[in-house]
Gaussian input, Z-matrix of N, CA and C with variables (Angstrom, degrees):
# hf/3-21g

backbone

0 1
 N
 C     1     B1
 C     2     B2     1     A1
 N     3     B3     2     A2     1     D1
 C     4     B4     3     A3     2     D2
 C     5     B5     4     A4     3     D3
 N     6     B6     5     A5     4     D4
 C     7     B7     6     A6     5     D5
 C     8     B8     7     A7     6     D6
 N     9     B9     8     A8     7     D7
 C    10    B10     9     A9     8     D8
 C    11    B11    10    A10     9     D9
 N    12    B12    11    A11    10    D10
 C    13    B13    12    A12    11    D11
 C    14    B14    13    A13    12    D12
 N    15    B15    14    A14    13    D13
 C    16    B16    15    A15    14    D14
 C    17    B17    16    A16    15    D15
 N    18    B18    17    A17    16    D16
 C    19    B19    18    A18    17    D17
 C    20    B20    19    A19    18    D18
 N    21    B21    20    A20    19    D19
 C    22    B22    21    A21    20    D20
 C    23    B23    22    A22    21    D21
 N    24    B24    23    A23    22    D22
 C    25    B25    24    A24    23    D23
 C    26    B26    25    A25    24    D24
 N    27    B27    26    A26    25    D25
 C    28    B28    27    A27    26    D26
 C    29    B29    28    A28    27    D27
 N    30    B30    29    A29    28    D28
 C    31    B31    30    A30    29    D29
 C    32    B32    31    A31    30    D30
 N    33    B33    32    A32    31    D31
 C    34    B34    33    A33    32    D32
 C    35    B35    34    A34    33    D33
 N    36    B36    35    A35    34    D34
 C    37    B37    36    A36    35    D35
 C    38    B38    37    A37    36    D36
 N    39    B39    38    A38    37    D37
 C    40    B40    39    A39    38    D38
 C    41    B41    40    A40    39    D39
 N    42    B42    41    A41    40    D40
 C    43    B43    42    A42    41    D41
 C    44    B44    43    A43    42    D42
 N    45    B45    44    A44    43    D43
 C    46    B46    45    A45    44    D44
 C    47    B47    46    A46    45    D45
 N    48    B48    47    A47    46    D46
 C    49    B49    48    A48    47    D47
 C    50    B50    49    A49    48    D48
 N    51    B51    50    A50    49    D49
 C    52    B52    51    A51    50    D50
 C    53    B53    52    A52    51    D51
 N    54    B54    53    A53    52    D52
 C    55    B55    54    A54    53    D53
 C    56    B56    55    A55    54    D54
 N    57    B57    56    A56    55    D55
 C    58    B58    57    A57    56    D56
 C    59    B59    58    A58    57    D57
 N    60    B60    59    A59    58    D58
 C    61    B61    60    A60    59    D59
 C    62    B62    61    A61    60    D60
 N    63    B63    62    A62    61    D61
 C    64    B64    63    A63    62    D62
 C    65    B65    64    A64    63    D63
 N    66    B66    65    A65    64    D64
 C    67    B67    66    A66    65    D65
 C    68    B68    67    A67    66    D66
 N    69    B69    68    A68    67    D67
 C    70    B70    69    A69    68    D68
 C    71    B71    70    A70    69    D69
 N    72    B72    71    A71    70    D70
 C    73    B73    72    A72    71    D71
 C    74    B74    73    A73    72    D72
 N    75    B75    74    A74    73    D73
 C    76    B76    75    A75    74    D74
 C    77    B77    76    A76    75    D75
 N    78    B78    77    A77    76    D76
 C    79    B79    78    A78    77    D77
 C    80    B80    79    A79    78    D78
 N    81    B81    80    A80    79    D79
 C    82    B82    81    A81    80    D80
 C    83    B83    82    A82    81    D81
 N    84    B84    83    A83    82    D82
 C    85    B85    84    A84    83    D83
 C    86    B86    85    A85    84    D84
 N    87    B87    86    A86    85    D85
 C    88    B88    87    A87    86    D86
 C    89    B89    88    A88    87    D87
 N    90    B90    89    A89    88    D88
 C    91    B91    90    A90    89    D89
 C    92    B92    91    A91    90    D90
 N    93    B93    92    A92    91    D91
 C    94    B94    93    A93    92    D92
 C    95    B95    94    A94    93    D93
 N    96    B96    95    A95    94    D94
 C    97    B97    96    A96    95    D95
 C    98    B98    97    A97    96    D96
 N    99    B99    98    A98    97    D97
 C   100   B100    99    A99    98    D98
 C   101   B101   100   A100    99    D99
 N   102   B102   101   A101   100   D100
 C   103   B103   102   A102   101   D101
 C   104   B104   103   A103   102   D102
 N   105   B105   104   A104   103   D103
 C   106   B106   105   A105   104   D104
 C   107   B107   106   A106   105   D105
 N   108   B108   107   A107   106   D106
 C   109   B109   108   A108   107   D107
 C   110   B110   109   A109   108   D108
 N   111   B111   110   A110   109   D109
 C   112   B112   111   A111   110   D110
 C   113   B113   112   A112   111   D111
 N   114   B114   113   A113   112   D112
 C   115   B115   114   A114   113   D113
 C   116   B116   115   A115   114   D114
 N   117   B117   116   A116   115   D115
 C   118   B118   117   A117   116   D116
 C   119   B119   118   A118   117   D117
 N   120   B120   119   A119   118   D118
 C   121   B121   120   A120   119   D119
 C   122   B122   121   A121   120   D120
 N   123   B123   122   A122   121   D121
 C   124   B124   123   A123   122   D122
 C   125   B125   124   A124   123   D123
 N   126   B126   125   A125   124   D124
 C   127   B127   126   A126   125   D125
 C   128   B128   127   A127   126   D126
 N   129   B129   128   A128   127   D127
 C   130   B130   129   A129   128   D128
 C   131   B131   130   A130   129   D129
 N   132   B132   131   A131   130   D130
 C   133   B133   132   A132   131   D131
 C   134   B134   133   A133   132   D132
 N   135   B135   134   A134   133   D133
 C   136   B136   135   A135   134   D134
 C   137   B137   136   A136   135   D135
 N   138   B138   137   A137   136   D136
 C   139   B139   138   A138   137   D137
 C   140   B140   139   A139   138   D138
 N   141   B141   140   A140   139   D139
 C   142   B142   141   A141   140   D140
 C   143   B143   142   A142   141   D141
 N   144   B144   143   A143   142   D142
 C   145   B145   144   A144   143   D143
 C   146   B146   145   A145   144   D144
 N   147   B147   146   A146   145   D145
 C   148   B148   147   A147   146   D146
 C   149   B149   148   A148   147   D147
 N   150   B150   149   A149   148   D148
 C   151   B151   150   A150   149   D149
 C   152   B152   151   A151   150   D150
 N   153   B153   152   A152   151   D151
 C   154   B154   153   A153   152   D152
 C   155   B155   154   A154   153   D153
 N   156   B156   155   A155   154   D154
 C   157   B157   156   A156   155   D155
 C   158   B158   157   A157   156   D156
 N   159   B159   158   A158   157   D157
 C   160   B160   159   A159   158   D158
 C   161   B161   160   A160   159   D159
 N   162   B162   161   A161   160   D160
 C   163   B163   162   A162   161   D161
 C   164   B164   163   A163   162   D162
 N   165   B165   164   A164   163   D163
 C   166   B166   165   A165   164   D164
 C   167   B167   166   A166   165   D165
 N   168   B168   167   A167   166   D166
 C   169   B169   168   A168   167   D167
 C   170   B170   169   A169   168   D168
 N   171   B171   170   A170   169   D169
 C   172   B172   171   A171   170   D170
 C   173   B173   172   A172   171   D171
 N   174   B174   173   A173   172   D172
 C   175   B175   174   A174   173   D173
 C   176   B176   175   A175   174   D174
 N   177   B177   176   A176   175   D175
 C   178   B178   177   A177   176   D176
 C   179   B179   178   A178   177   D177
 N   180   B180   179   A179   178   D178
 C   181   B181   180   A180   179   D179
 C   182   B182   181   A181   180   D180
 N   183   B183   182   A182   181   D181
 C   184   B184   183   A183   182   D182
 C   185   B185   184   A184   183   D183
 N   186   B186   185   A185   184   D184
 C   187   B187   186   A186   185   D185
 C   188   B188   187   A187   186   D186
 N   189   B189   188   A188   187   D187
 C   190   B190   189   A189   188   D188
 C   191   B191   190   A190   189   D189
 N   192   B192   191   A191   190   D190
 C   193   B193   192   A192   191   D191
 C   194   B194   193   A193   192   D192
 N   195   B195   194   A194   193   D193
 C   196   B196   195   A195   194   D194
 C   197   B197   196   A196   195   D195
 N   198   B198   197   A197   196   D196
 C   199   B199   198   A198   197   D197
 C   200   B200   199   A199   198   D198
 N   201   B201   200   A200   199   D199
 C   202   B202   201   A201   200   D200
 C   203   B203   202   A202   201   D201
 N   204   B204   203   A203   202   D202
 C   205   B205   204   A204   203   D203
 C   206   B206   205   A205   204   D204
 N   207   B207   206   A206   205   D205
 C   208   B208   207   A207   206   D206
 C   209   B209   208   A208   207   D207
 N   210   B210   209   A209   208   D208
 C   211   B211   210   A210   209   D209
 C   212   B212   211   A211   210   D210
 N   213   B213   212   A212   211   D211
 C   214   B214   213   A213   212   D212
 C   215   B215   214   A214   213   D213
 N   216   B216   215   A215   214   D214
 C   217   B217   216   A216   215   D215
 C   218   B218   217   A217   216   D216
 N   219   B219   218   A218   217   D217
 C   220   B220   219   A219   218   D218
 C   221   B221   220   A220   219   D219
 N   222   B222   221   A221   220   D220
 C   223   B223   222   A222   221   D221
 C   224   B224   223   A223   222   D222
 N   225   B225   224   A224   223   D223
 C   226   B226   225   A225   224   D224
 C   227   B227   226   A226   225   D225
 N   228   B228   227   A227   226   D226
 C   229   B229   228   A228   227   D227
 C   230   B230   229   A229   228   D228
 N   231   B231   230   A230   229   D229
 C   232   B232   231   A231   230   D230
 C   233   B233   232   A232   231   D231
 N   234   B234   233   A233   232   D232
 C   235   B235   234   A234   233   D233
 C   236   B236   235   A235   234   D234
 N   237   B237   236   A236   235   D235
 C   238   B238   237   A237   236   D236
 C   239   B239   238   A238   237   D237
 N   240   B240   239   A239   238   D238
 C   241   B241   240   A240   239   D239
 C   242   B242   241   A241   240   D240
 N   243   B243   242   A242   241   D241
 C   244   B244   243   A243   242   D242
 C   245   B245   244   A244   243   D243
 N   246   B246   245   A245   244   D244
 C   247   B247   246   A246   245   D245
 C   248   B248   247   A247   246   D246
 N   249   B249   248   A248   247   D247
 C   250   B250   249   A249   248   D248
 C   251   B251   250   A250   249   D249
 N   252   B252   251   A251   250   D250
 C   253   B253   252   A252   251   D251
 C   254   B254   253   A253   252   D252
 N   255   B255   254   A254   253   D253
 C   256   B256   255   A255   254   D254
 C   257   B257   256   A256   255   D255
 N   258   B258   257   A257   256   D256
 C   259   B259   258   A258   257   D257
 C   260   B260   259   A259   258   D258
 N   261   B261   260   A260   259   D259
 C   262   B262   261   A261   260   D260
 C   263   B263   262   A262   261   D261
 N   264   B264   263   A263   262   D262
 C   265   B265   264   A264   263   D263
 C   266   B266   265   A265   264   D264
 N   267   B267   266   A266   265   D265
 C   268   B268   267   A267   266   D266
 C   269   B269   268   A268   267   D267
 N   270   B270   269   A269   268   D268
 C   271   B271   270   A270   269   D269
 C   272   B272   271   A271   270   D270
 N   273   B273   272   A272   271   D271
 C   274   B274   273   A273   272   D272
 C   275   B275   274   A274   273   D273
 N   276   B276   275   A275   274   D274
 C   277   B277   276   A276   275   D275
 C   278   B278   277   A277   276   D276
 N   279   B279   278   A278   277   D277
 C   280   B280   279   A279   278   D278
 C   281   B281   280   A280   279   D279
 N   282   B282   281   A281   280   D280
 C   283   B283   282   A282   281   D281
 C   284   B284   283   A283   282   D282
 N   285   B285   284   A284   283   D283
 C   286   B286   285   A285   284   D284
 C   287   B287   286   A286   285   D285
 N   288   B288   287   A287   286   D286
 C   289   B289   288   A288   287   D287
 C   290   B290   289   A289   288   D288
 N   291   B291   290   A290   289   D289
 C   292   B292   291   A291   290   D290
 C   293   B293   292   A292   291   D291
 N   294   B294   293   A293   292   D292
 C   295   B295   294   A294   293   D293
 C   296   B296   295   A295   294   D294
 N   297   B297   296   A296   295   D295
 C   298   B298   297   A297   296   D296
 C   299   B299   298   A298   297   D297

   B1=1.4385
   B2=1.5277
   B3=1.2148
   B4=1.5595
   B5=1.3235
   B6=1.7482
   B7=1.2730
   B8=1.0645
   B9=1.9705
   B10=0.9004
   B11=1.9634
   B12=1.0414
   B13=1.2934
   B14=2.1374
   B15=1.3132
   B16=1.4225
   B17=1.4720
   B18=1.6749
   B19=1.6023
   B20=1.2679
   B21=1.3690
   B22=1.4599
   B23=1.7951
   B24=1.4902
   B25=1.4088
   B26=1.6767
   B27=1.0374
   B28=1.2760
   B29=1.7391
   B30=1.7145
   B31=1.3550
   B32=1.3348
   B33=1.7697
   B34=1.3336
   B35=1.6732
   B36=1.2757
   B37=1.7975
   B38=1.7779
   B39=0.8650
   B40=1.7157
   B41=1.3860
   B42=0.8511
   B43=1.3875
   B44=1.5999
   B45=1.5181
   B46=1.4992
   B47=0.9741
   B48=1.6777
   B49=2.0094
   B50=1.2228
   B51=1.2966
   B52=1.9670
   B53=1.2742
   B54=1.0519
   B55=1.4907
   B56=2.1335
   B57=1.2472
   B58=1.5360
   B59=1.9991
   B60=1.6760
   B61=1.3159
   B62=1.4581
   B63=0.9182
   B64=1.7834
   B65=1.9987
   B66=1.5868
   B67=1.3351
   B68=1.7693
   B69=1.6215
   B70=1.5747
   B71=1.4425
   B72=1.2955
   B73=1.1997
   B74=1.9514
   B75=1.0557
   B76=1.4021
   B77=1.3297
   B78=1.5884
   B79=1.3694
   B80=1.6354
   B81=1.1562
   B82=1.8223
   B83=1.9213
   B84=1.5256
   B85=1.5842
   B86=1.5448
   B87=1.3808
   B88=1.6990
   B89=1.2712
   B90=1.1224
   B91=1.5427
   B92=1.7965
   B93=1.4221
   B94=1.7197
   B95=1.6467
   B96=1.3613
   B97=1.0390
   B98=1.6484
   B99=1.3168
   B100=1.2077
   B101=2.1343
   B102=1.2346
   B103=1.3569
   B104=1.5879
   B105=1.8367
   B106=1.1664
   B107=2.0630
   B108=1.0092
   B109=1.4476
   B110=2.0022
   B111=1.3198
   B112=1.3520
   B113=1.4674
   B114=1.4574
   B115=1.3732
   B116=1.7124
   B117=1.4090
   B118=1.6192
   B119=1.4030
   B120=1.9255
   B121=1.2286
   B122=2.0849
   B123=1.6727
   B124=0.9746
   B125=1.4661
   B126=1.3937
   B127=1.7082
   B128=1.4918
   B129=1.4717
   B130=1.8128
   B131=1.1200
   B132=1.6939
   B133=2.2944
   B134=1.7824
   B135=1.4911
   B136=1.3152
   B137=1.8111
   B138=1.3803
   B139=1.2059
   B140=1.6129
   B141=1.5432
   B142=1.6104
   B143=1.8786
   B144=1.6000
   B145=1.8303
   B146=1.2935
   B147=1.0731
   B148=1.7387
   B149=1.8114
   B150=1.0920
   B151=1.9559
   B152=1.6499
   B153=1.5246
   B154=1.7658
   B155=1.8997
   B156=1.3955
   B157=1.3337
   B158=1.5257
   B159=1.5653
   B160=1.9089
   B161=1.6248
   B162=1.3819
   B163=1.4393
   B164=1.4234
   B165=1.8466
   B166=0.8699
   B167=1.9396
   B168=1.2949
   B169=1.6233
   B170=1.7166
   B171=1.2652
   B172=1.4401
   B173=1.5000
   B174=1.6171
   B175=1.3132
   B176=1.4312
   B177=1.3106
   B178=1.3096
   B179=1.6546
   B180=1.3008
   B181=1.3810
   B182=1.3918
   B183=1.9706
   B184=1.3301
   B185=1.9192
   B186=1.0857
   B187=1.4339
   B188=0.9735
   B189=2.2294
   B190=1.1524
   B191=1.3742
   B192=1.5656
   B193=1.4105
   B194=1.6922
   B195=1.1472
   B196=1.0851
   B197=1.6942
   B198=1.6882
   B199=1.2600
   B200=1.6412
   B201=1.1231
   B202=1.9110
   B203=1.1467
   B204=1.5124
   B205=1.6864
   B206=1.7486
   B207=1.4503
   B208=1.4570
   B209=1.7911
   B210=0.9574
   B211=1.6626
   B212=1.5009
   B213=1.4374
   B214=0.9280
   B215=1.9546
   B216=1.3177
   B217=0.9770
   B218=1.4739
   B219=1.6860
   B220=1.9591
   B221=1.6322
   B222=1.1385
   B223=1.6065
   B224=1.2930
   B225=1.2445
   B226=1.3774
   B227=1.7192
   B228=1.1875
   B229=1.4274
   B230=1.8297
   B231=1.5572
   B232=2.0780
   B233=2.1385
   B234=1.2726
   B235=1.5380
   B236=1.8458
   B237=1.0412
   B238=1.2240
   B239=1.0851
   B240=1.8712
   B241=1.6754
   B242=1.6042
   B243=1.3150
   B244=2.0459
   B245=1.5124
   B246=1.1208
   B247=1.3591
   B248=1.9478
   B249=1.2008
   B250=1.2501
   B251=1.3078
   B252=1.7062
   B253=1.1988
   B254=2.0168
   B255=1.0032
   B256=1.4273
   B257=1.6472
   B258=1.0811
   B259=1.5007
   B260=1.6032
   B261=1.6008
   B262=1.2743
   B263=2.1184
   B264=1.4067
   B265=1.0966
   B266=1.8247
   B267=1.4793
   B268=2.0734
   B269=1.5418
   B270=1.5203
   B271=1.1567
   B272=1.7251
   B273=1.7048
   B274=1.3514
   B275=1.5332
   B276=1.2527
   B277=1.7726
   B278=1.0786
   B279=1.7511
   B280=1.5901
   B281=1.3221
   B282=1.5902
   B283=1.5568
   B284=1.5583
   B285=1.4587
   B286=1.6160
   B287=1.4867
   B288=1.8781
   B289=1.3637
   B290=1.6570
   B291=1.4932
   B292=0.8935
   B293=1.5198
   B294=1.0299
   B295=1.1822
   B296=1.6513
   B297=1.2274
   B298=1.4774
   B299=2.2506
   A1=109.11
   A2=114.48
   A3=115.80
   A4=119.21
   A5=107.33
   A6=118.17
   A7=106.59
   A8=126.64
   A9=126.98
   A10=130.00
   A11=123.81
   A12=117.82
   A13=114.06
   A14=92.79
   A15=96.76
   A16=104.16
   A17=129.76
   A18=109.89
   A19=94.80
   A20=136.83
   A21=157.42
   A22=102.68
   A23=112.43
   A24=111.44
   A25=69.29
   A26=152.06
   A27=145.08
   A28=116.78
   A29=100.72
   A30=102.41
   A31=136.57
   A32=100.24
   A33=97.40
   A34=99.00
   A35=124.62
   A36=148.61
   A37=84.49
   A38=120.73
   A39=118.96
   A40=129.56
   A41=108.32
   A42=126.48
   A43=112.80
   A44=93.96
   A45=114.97
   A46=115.41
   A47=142.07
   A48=108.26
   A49=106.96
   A50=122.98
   A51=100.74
   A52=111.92
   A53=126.54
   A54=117.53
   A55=107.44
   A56=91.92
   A57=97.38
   A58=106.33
   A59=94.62
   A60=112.07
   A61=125.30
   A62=120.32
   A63=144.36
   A64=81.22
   A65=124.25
   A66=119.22
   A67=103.93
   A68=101.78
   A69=100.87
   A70=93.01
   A71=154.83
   A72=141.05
   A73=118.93
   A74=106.67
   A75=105.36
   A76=92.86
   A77=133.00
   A78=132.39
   A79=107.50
   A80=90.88
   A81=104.18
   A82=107.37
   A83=115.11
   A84=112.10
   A85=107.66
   A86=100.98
   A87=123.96
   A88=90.20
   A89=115.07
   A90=119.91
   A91=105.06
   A92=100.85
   A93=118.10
   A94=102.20
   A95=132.85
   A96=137.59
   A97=94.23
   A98=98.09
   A99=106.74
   A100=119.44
   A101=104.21
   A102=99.36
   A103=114.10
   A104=112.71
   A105=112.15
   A106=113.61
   A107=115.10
   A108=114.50
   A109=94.64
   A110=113.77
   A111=86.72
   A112=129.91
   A113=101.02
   A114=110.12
   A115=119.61
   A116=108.91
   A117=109.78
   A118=109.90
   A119=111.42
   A120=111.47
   A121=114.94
   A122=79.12
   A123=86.16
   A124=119.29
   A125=103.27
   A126=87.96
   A127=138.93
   A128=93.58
   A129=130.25
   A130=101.93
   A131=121.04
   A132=113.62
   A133=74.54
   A134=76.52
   A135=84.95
   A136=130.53
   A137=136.97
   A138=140.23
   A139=105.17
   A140=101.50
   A141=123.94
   A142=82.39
   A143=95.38
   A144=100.88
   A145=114.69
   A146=118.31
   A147=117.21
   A148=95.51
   A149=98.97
   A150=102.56
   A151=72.44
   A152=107.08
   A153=111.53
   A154=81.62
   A155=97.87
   A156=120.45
   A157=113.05
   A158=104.93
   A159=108.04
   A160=94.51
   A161=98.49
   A162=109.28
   A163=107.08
   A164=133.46
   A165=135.63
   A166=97.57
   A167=106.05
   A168=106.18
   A169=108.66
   A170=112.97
   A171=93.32
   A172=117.15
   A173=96.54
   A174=107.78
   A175=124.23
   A176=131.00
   A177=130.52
   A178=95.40
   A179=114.66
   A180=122.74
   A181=99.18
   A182=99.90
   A183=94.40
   A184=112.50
   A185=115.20
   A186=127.99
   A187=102.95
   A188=116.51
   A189=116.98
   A190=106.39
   A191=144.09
   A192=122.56
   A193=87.23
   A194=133.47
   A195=131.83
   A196=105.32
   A197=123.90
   A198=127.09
   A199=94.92
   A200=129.14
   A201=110.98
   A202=89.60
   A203=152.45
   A204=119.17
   A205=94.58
   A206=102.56
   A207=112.86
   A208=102.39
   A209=97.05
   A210=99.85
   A211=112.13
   A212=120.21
   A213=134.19
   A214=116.46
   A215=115.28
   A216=109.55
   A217=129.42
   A218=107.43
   A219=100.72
   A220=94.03
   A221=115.69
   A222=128.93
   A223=105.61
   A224=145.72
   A225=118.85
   A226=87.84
   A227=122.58
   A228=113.17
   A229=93.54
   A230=83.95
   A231=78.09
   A232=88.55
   A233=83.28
   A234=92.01
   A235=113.46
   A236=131.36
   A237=110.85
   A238=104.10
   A239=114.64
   A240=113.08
   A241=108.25
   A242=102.36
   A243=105.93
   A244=93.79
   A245=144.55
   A246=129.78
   A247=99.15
   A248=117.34
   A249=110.53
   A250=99.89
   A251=134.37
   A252=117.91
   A253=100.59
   A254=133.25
   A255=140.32
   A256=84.30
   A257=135.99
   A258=125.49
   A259=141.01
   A260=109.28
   A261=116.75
   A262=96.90
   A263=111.85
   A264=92.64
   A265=97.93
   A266=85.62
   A267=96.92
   A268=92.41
   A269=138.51
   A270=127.34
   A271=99.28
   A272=98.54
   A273=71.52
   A274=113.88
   A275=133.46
   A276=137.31
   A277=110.49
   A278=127.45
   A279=99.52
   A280=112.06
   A281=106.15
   A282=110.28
   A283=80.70
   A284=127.70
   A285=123.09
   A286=109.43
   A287=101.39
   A288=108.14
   A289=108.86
   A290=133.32
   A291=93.59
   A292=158.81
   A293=119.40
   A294=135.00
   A295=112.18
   A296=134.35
   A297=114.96
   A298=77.80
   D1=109.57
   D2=169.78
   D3=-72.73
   D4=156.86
   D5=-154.50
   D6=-112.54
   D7=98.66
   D8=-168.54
   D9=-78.15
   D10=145.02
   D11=-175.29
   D12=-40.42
   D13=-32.87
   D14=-176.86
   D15=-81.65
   D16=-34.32
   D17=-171.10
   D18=-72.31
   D19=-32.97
   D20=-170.62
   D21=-42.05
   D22=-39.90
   D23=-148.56
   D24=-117.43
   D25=2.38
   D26=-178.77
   D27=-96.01
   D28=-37.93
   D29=156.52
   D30=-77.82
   D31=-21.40
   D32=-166.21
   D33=-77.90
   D34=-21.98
   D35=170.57
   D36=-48.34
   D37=-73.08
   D38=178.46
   D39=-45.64
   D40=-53.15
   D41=168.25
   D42=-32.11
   D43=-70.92
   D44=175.86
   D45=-74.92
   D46=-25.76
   D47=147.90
   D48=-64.60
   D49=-71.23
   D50=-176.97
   D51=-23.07
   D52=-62.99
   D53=-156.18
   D54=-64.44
   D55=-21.27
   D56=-165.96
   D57=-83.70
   D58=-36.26
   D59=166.73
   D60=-81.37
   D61=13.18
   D62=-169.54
   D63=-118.64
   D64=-64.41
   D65=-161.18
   D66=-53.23
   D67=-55.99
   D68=-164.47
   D69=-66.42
   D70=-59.82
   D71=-175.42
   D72=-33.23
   D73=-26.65
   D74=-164.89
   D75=-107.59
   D76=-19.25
   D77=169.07
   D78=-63.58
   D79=-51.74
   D80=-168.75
   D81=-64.60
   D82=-39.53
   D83=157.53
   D84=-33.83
   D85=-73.64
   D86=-159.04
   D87=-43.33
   D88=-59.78
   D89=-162.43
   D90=-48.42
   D91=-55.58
   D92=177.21
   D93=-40.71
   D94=-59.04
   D95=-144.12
   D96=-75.25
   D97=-61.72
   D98=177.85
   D99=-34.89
   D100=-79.16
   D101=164.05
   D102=-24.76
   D103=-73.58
   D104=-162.45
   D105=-45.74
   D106=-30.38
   D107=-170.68
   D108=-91.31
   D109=-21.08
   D110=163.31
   D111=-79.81
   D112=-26.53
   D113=165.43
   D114=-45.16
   D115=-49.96
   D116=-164.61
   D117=-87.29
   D118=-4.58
   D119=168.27
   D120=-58.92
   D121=-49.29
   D122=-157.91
   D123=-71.64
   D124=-27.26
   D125=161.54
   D126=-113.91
   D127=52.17
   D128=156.82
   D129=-82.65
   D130=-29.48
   D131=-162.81
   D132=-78.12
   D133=154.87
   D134=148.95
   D135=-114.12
   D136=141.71
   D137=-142.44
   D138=-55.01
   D139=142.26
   D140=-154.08
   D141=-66.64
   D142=143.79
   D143=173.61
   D144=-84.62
   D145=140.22
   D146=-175.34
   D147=-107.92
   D148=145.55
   D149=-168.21
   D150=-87.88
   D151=158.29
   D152=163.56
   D153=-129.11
   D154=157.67
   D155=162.73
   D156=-105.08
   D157=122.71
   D158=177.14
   D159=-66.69
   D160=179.85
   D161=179.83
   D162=-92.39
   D163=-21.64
   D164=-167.72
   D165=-71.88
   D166=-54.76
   D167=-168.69
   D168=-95.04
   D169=22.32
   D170=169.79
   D171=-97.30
   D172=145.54
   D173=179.52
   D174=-119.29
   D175=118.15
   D176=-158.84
   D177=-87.79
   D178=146.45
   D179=-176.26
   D180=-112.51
   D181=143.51
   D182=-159.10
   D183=-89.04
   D184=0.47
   D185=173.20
   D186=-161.53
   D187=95.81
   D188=173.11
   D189=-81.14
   D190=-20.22
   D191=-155.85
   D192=-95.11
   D193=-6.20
   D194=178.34
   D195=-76.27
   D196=-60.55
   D197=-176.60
   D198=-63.62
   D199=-14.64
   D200=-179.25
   D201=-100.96
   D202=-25.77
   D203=153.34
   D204=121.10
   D205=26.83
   D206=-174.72
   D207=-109.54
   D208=-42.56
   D209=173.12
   D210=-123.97
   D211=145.33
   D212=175.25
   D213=-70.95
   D214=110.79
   D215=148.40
   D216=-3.23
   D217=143.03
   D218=-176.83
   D219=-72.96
   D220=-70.88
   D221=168.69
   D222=-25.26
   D223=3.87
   D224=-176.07
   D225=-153.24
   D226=10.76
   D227=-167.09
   D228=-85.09
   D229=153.77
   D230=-159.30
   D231=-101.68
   D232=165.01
   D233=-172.07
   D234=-90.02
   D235=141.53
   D236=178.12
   D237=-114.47
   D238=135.82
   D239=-161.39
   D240=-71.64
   D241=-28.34
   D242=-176.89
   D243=-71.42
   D244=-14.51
   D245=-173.90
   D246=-107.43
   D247=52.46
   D248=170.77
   D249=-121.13
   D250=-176.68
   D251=172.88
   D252=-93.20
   D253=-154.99
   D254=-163.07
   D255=-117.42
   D256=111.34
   D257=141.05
   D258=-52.99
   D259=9.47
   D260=176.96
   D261=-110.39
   D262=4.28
   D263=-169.38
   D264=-105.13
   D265=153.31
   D266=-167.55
   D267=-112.17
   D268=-23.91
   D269=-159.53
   D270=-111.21
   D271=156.92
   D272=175.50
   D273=-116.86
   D274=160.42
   D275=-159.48
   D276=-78.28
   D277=-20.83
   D278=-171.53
   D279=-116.74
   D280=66.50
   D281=-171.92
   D282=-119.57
   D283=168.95
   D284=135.60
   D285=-79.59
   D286=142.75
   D287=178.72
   D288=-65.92
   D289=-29.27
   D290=157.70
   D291=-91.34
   D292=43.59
   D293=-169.25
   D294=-122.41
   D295=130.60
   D296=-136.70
   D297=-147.00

């Protein structure tokens, strides 16, 4: 039986999903293995310690987002000059003018 150019390009079409379905299979192991040994790492630690505070020594801080550096202090909060009012102005803006 001769081997025509078309069964020719029909195996080599075969070839190459097996071979491609052979790759993700051995990716998707790796992948498995991988997880599985992070898994058994992880429950060798033993569970993260949480500090507790007694009631005798706790101390409430009086501006924590301020001491973690998220908000500015009142004392140190800076002024912004566009957010002042105008000292030349006598009327005030959030009325409608017509309304008297």
């Amino acid at each position: 039986m001769a081997e025509t150019p078309r069964r020719l390009e029909g195996l080599q079409r075969v070839q190459i999903g097996l071979t491609g379905l052979a790759g993700v299979i051995l990716l998707v192991g790796l992948a498995n293995i991988v997880i599985d040994k992070a898994r058994q790492d992880d429950a060798a630690l033993p569970p993260p310690v949480v500090p507790t505070l007694s009631s005798t020594n706790a101390v409430s801080p009086k501006d924590p987002l301020a001491e973690l550096g998220v908000q500015p202090a009142p004392e140190q909060a800076p002024v912004v000059p566009d957010l002042q009012p105008d000292p030349n102005l006598r009327k005030p803006m959030d009325r409608d003018p017509q309304q008297r």
